[in-house]
DRENKOLTI-963193 format. One line per field, with one value per residue (C-alpha): residue number from 0; x, y, z; residue in one letter. Coordinates in pm, 1 decimal, m for minus. Layout:
REM residues N
num: NUM | ... .
east: X | ... .
north: Y | ... .
up: Z | ... .
residuo: A | ... .
REM end
This chain:
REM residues 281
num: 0 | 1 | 2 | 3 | 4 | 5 | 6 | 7 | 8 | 9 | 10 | 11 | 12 | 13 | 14 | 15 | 16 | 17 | 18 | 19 | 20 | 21 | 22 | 23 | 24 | 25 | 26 | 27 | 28 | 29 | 30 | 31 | 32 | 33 | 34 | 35 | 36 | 37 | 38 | 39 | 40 | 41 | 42 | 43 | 44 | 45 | 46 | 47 | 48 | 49 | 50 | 51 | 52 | 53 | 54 | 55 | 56 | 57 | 58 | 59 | 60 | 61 | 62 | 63 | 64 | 65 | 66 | 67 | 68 | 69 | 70 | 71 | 72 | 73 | 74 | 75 | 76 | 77 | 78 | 79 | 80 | 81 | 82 | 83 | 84 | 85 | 86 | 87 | 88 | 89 | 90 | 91 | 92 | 93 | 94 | 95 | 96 | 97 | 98 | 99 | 100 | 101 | 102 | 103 | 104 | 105 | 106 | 107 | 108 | 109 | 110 | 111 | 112 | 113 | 114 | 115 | 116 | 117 | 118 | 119 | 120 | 121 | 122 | 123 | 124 | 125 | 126 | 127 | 128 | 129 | 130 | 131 | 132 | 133 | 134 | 135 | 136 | 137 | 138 | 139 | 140 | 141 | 142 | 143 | 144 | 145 | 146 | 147 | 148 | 149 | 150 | 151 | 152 | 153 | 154 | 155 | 156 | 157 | 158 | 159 | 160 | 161 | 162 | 163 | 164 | 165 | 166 | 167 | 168 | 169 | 170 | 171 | 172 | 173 | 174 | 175 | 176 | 177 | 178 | 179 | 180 | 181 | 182 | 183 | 184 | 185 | 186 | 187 | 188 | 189 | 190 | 191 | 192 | 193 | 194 | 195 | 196 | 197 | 198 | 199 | 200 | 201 | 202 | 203 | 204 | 205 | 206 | 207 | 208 | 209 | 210 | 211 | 212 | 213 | 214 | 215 | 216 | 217 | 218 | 219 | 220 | 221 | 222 | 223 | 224 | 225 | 226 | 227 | 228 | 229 | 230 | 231 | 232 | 233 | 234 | 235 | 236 | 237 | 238 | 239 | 240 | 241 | 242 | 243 | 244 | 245 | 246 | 247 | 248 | 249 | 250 | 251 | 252 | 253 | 254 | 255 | 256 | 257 | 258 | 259 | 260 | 261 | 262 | 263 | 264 | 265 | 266 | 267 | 268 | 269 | 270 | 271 | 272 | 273 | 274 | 275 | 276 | 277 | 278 | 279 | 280 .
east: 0.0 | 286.2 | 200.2 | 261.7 | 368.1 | 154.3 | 386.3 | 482.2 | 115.0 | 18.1 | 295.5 | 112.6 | m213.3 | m23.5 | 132.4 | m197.7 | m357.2 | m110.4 | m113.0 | m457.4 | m464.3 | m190.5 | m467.7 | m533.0 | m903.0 | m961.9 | m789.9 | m950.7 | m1334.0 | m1307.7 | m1130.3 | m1437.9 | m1708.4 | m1577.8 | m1569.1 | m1928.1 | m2072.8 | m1868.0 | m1987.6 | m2331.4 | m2325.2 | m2242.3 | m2549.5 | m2793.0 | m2620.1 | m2662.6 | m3004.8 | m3115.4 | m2897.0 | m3120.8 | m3490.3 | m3403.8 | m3283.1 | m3464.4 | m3169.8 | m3003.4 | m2677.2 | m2595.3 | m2625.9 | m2374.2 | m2145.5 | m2112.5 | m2142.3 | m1786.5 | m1676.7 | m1770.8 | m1549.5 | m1210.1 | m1232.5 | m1252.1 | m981.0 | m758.2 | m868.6 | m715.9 | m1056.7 | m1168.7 | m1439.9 | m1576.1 | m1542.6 | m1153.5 | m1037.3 | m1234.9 | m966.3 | m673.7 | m659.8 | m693.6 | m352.0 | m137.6 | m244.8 | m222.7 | 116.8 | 233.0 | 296.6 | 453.4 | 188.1 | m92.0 | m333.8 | m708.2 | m849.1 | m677.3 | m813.7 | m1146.9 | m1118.1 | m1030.1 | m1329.5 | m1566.1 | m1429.7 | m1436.4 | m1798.6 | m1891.4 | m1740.4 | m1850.4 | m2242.4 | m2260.0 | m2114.7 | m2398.8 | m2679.7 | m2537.8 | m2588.6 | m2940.7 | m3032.2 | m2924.2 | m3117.9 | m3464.3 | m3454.6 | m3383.1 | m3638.0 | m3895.0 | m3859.8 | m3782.1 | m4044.4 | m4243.3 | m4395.8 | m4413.0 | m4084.5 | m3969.8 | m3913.1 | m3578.8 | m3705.7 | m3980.4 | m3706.0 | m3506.5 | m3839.3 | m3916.5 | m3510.4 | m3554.8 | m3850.9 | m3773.7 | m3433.8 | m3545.8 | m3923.9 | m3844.9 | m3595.5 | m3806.4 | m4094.4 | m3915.9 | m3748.3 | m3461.7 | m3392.5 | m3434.3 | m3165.7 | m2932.5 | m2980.6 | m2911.8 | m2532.6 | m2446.2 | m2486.3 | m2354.0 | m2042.5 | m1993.2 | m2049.7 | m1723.1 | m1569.1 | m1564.0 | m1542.3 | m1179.9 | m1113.7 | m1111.0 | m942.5 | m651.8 | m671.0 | m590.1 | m257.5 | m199.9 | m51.2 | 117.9 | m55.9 | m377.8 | m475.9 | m442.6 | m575.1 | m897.6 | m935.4 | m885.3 | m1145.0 | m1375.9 | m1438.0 | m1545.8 | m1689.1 | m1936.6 | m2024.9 | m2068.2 | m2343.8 | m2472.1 | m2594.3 | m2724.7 | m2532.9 | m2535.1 | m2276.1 | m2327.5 | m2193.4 | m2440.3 | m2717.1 | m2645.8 | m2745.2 | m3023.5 | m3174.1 | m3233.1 | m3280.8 | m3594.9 | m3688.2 | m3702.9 | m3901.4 | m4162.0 | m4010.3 | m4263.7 | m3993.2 | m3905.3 | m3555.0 | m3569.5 | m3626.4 | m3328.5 | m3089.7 | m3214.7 | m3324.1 | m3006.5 | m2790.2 | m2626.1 | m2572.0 | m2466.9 | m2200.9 | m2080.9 | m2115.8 | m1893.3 | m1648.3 | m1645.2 | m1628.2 | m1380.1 | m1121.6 | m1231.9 | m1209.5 | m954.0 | m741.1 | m643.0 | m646.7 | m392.1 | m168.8 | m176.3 | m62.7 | 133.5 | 283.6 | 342.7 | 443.9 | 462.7 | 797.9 | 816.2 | 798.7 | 1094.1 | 1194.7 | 1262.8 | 1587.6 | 1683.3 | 1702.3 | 2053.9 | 2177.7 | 2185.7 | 2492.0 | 2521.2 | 2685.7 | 2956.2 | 2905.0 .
north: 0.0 | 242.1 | 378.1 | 716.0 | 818.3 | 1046.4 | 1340.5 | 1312.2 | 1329.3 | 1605.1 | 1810.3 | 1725.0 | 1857.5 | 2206.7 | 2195.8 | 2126.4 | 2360.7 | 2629.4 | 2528.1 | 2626.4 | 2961.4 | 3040.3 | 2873.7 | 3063.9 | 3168.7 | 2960.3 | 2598.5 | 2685.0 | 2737.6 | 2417.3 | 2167.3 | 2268.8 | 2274.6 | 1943.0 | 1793.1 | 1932.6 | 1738.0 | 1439.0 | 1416.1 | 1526.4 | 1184.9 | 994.2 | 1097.0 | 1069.3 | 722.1 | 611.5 | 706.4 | 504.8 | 204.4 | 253.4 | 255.5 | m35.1 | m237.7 | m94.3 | m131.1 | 171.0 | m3.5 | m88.7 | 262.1 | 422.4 | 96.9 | 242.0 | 630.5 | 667.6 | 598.9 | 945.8 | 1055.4 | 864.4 | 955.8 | 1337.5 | 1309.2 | 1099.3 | 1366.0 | 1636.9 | 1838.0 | 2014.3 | 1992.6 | 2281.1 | 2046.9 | 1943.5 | 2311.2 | 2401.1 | 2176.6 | 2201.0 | 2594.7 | 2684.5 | 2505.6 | 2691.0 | 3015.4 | 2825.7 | 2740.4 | 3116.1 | 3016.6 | 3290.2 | 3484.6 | 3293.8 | 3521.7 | 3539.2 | 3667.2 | 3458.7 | 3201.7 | 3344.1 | 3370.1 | 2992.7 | 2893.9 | 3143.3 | 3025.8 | 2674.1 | 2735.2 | 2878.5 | 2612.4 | 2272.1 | 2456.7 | 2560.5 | 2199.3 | 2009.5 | 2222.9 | 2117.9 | 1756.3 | 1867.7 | 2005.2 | 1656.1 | 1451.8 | 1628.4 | 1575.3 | 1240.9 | 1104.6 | 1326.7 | 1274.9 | 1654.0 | 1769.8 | 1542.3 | 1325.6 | 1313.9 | 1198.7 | 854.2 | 628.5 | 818.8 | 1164.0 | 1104.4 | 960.2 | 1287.2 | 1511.1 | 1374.9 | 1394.2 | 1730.2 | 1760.9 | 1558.7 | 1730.4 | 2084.3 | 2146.6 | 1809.3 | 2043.2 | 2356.3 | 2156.1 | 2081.4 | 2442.7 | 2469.8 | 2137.5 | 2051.8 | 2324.5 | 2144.9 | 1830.4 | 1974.0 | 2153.9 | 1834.0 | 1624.0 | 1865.1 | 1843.1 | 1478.4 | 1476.1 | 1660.5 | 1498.8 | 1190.7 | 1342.7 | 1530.5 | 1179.9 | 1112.4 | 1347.4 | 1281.8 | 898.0 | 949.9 | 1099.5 | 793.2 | 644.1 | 658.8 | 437.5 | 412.5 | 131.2 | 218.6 | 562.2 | 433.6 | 174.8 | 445.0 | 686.5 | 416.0 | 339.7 | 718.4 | 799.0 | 499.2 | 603.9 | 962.0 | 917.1 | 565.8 | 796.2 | 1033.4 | 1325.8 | 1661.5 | 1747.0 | 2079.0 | 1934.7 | 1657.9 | 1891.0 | 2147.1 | 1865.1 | 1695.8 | 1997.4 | 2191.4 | 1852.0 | 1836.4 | 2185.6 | 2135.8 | 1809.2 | 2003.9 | 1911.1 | 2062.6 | 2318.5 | 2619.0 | 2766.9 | 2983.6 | 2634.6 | 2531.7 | 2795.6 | 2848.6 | 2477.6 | 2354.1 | 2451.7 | 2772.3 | 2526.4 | 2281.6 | 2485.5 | 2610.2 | 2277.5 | 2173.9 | 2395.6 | 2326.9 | 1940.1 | 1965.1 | 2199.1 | 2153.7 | 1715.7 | 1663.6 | 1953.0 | 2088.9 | 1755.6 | 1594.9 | 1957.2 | 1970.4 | 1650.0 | 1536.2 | 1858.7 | 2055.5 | 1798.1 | 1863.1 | 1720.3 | 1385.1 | 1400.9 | 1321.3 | 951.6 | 832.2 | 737.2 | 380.9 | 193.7 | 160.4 | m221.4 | m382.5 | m507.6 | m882.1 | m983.5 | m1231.8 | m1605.6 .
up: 0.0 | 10.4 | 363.8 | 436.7 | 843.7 | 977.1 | 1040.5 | 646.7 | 510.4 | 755.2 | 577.3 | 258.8 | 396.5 | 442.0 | 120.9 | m56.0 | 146.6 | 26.8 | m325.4 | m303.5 | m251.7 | m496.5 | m797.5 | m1078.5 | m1071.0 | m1367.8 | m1318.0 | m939.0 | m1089.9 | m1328.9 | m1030.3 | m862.9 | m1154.7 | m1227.0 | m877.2 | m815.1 | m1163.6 | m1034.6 | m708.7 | m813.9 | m1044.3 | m799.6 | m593.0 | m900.3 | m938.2 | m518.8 | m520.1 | m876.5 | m717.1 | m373.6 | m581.4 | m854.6 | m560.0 | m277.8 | m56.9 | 103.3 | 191.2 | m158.8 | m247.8 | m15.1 | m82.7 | m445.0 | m390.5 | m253.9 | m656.8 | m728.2 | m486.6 | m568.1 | m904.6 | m866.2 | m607.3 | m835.0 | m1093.9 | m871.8 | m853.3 | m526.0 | m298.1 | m134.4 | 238.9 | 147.4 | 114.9 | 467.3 | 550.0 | 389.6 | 361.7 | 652.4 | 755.8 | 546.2 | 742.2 | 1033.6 | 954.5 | 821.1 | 497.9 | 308.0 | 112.7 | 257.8 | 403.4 | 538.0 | 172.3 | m15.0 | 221.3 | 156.7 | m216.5 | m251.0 | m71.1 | m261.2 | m599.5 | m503.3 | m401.3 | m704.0 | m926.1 | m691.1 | m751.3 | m1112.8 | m1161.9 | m938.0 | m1080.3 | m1445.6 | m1306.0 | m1165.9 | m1501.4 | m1720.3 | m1433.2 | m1437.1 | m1791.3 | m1813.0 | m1533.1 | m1696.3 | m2042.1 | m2092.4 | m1893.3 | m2135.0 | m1782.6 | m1480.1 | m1239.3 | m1253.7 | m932.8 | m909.0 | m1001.4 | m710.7 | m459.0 | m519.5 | m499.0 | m130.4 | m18.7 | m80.6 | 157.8 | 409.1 | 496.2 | 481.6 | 570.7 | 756.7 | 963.5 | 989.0 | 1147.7 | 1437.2 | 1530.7 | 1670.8 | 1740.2 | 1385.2 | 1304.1 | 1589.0 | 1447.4 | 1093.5 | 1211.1 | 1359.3 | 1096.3 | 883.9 | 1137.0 | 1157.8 | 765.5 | 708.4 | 1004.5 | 762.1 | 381.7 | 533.6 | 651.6 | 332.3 | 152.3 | 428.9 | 378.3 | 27.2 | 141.0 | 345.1 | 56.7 | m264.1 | m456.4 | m657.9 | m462.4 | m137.6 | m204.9 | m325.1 | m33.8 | 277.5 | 98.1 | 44.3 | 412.1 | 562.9 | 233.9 | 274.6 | 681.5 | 585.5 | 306.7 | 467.0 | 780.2 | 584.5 | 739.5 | 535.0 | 282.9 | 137.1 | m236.1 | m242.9 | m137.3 | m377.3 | m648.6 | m438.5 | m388.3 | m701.2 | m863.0 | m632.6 | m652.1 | m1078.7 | m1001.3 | m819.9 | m490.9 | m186.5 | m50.5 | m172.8 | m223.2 | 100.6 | 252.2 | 136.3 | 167.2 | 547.6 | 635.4 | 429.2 | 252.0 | 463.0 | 784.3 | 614.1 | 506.8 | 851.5 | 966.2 | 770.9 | 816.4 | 1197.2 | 1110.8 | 848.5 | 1037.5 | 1382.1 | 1418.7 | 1121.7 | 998.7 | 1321.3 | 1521.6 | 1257.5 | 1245.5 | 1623.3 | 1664.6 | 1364.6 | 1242.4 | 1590.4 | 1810.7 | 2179.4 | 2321.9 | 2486.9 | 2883.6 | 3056.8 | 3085.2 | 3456.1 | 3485.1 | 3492.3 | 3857.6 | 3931.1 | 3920.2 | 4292.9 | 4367.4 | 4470.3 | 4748.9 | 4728.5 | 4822.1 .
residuo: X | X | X | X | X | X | X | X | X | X | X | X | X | X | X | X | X | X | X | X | X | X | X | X | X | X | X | X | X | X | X | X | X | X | X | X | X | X | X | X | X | X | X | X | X | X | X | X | X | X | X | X | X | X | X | X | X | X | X | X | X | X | X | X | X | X | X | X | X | X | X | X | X | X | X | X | X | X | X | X | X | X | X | X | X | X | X | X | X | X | X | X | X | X | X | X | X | X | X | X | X | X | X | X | X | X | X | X | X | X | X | X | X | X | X | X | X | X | X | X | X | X | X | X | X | X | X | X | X | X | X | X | X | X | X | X | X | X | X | X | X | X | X | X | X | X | X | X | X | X | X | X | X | X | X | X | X | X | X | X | X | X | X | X | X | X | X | X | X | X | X | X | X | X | X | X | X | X | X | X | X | X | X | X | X | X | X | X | X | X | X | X | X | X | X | X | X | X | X | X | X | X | X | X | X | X | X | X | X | X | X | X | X | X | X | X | X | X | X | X | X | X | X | X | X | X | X | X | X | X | X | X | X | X | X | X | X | X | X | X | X | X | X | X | X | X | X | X | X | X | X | X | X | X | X | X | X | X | X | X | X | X | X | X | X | X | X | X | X | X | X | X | X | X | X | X | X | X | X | X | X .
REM end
């Protein structure tokens, strides 16, 4: 598998992170169109899987394809750069600084969302027949995802919205695991096999990941989903978001730099017992 130590790939992180800001605006808006379309596939493909076999399990077994191939692609998700970034102002890399923190993440916003609506778009036309019939077994499934997790929220208050940030949370708690896994190793192989595994908890427990959503949704909203998009900005979208964040740096990013990358110094050994002398016979 080519394992990578710990302290190596949480250099790596930094690097990436810094590599990041430095992006041209355009290779940074099509890495992120791209990974948005990707990701947004893989979604459209999890949920057809779950309806034709009407097992859930099998769907989020197969989901975390979409993922390895946009990372093996070298496109970025919106949730990796809440990680990554962040570390190479943590760090002090030279030129890295708060806007151009700010101006990756808007970019890579931008791109991961025009790219998931595209995928929205090519969807509602195919389970409707171009707006020929009604929504398909799949187009319906979508339709009530889209309900369920945003006037699904809203009915329940504030406790709704608590339950919403926390799954949004422990969603990027996992996807970063990912995207950190991946470093683990140096080949294709073993990349692919340590994103599989948080990939598969993350959209198995249906926790919130703002990518997926931003196909889910609009995909439900153009198959005359019963929200609106206030409900999803509020009841969605814009937590999910922070949440996010707060999983992806908090529980991953600043765990592995604390840790791996500024490591506190050993405490001090006791000093061996001195050897007892035996008395002569």
């Amino acid at each position: 598998m080519s394992y990578v130590t710990p302290t190596d790939f949480a250099r790596k992180m930094i690097d990436a992170g810094e590599a990041k800001v430095f992006m041209s605006t355009k290779d940074t808006l099509i890495r992120a169109y791209m990974a948005g379309a990707i990701l947004a596939l893989a979604a459209a493909f999890a949920v057809t899987v779950t309806v034709n076999t009407g097992d859930p399990l099998i769907g989020a077994l197969l989901f975390p394809v979409g993922f390895c191939m946009l990372y093996l692609l070298g496109f970025d998700l919106l949730t990796g750069v809440f990680t990554l970034v962040p570390l190479a102002l943590i760090d002090r890399r030279r030129g890295v600084t708060l806007r151009g923190m700010l101006r990756n993440w808007g970019l890579v916003f931008a791109g991961n969302f025009a790219g998931a609506f595209t995928v929205a778009i090519f969807m509602a036309i195919i389970v409707t027949f171009g707006w020929s019939e009604a929504p398909n077994a799949v187009g319906e499934k979508i339709g009530h995802i889209g309900e369920g997790r945003t006037v699904g929220y809203a009915a329940h208050g504030a406790a709704g919205m608590l339950t919403l940030f926390v799954r949004a949370v422990m969603c990027n708690w996992m996807v970063s695991t990912g995207v950190v896994a991946a470093m683990m190793s140096t080949s294709v192989s073993g990349k692919i096999m340590a994103m599989w595994m948080p990939i598969l908890i993350f959209f198995y427990m249906g926790f919130e990941h703002s990518i997926v959503n931003m196909f889910l949704f609009p995909a439900g909203l153009l198959l005359g989903g019963n929200f609106t998009i206030i409900d999803y900005m509020i009841w969605n979208e814009i937590p999910t978001v922070i949440g996010n964040l707060v999983g992806g740096l908090t529980f991953v990013g600043a765990m592995i730099y604390a840790t791996h990358h500024k490591t506190s110094p050993e405490l001090d050994r006791d000093p061996a017992p001195a050897p007892v002398a035996v008395p002569a016979e």
